[in-house]
N, C-alpha and C positions, 0 to 999 in steps of 0.2 A: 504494500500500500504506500508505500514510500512514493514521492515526490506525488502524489495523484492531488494532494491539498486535502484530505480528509484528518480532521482530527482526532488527537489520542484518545481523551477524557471528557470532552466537552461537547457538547452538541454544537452546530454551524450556525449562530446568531447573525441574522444580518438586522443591523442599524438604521432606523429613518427616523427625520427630524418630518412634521406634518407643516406644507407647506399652505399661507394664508389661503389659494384657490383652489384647495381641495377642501373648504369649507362652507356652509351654509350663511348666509345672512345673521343668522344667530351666534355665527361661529363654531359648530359643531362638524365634524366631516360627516360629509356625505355619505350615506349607506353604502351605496356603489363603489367608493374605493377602497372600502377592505378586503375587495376583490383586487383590484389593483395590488394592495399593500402583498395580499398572499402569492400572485402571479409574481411579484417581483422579488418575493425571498423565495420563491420555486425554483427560478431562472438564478439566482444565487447560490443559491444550493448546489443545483447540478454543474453551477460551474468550478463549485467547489470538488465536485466529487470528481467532474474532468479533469480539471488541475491546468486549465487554459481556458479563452474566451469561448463561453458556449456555443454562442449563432457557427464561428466557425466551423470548429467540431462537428457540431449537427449537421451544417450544410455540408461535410465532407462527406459525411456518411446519409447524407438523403434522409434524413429521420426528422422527424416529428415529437411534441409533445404535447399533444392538445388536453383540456380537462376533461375527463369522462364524467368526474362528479364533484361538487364544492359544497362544505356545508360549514355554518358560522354558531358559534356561540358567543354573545358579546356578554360585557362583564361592566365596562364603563365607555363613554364618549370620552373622544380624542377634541383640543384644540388646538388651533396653529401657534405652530412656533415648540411644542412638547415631544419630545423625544422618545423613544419605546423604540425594542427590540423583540425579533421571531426568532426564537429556538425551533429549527426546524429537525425532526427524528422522522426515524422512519419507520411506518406502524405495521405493512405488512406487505409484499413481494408477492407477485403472480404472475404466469405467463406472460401478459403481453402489459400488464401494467398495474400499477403499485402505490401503495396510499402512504401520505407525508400527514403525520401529524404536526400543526403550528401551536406556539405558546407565546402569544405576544405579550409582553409587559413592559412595564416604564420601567424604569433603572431604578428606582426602590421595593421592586419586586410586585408593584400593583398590576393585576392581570386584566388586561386588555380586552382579548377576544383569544378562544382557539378555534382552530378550525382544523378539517378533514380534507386534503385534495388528496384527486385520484387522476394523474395522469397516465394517458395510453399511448405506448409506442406505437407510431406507424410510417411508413416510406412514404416521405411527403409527395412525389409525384402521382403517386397512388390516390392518397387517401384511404389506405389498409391499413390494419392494423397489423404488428407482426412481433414477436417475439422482442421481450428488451434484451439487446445486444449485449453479450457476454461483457463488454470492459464495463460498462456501465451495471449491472447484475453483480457483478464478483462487487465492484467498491459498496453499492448499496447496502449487500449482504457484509460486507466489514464494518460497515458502518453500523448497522445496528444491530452487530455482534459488540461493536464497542461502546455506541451510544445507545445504550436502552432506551425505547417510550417509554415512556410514564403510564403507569395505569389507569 
């Protein structure tokens, strides 16, 4: 697992500060972008577990990762300018495609939102779905042989 960018003990946090016009008149973010928020610690993630810029990689290999399924549990409203982090693990491995558990919190440990994605491999010129590619399967599977979900 060496040099892939996966880490030893710690789950793959990625960092975002909420910026003022992803917010409501009220100042509260908009529903719709903790879709955003999870899409782009997704895209984080696997670029971690690549261990180079994703889009790349992908386009080399004609592959795809679109959502099969998204689902959110929120816990408190985000405002602009407040900072919070995704611990993203990985909850369970299948054929052709695989569920990320999310834990977003602020840096005092208040919980955010989690959520459930389930993206599926497929050969983008297709639109099929196909089997997740062995480099990417082995790190996942080291991954949460080292980073356990949470129950």
């Amino acid at each position: 697992m060496a040099g892939c960018g996966v880490p030893r003990s710690a789950p793959v946090r990625y960092e975002r500060v909420v910026g003022w016009g992803e917010c409501d008149p009220a100042g509260v973010v908009y529903t719709p972008r903790f879709a955003d928020y999870a899409v782009e610690a997704f895209h984080f993630f696997l670029g971690e577990m690549i261990g180079r810029p994703l889009q790349e990689h992908l386009n080399e290999h004609a592959l795809g990762t679109p959502m099969k399924a998204m689902s959110f549990e929120f816990h408190r409203s985000l405002w602009p300018d407040e900072v919070f982090g995704i611990e993203i693990f990985v909850a369970e491995i299948r054929n052709r495609s695989f569920d990320l558990l999310l834990r977003a919190a602020k840096a005092e440990g208040e919980l955010v939102f989690t959520a459930l994605l389930s993206p599926v491999c497929i050969k983008a010129e297709k639109r099929a779905a196909v089997p997740i590619p062995e480099f990417l399967r082995e790190r996942l599977e080291a991954y949460a042989r080292e980073v356990p979900a949470p129950a």
